[in-house]
TORTORMI-96191 format. One line per 5 residues: number of its first residue (from 1); for each residue x, y, z of C-alpha. Coordinates in pm, whole numbers, plus 32768, in hexadecimal, padded with zeros to 4 digits. Example, Ala and Ser with C-alpha at 12.3 -4.5 7.8 and 13.67 -1.06 7.14 Angstrom:
BEGIN
1	84CE/7E3E/830C | 8557/7F96/82CA
This chain:
BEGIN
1	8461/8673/9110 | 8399/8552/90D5 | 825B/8551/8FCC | 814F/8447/8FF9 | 8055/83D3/8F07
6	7F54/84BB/8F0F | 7DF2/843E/8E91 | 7E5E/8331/8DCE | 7E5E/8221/8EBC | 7DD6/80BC/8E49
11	7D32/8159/8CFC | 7D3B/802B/8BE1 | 7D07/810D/8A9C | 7CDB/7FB3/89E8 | 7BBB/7F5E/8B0F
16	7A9D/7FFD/8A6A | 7AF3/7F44/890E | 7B0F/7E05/899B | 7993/7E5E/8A36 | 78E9/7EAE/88D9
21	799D/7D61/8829 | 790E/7C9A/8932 | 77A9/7D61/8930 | 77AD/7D10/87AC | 77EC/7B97/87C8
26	76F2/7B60/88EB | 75E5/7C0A/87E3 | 7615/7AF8/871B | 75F7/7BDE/85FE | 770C/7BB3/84E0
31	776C/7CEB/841A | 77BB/7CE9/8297 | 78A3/7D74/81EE | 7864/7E29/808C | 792A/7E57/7F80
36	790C/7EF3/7E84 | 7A00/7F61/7D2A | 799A/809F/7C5E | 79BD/8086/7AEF | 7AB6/8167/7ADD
41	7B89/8099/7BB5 | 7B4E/7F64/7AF1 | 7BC6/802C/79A9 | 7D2B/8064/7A76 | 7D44/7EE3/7AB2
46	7D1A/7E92/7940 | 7E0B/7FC9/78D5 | 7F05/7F52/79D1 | 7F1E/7DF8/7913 | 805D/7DD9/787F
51	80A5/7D8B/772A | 8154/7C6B/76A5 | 825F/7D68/75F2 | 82B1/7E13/772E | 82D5/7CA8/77FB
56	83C6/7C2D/770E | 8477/7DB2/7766 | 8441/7D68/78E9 | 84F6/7C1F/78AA | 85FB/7C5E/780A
61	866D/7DC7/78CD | 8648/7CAA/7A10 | 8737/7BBA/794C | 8832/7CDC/7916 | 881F/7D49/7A88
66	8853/7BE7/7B10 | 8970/7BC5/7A2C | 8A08/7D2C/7A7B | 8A24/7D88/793A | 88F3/7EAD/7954
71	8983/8008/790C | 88D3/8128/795B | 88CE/8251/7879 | 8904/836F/7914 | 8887/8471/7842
76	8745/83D0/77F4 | 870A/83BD/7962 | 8762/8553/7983 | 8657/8578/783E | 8546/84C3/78B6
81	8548/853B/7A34 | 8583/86BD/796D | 8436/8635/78B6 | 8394/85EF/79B5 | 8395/8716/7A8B
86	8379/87E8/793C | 81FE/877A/7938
């Protein structure tokens, strides 16, 4: 049994975009782009800032991995993740 292309012959999906780029050049109108950051947003950037206590942590935890000398505690990983979902 042999199934031909049915209806779909020589249709460019990506045609019709290529049209409205080229319809918005030839305007010779340029578009703008906005944007804009809510306050609430900008209060997450500033609380995100990390402190100098918690770089000097950062470091050193990087120092110990790099070296291989990083344990990890088990049971204060079981606590926290059983803190975590206790919420």
């Amino acid at each position: 049994m042999k199934i031909n292309n049915f209806g779909t012959q020589g249709i460019n999906p990506y045609k019709k975009v290529n049209k409205v780029d080229q319809t918005n050049k030839s305007e010779g109108t340029k578009g703008t782009d906005k944007v804009e950051i809510s306050s609430v947003a900008k209060e997450l950037q500033q609380v995100s800032q990390v402190s100098g206590a918690r770089t000097e942590k950062i470091e050193a935890l990087k120092k110990q991995i790099q070296s291989g000398t990083y344990e990890v505690n088990a049971q204060d990983v079981a606590k926290s993740i059983i803190n975590f979902y206790a919420k």
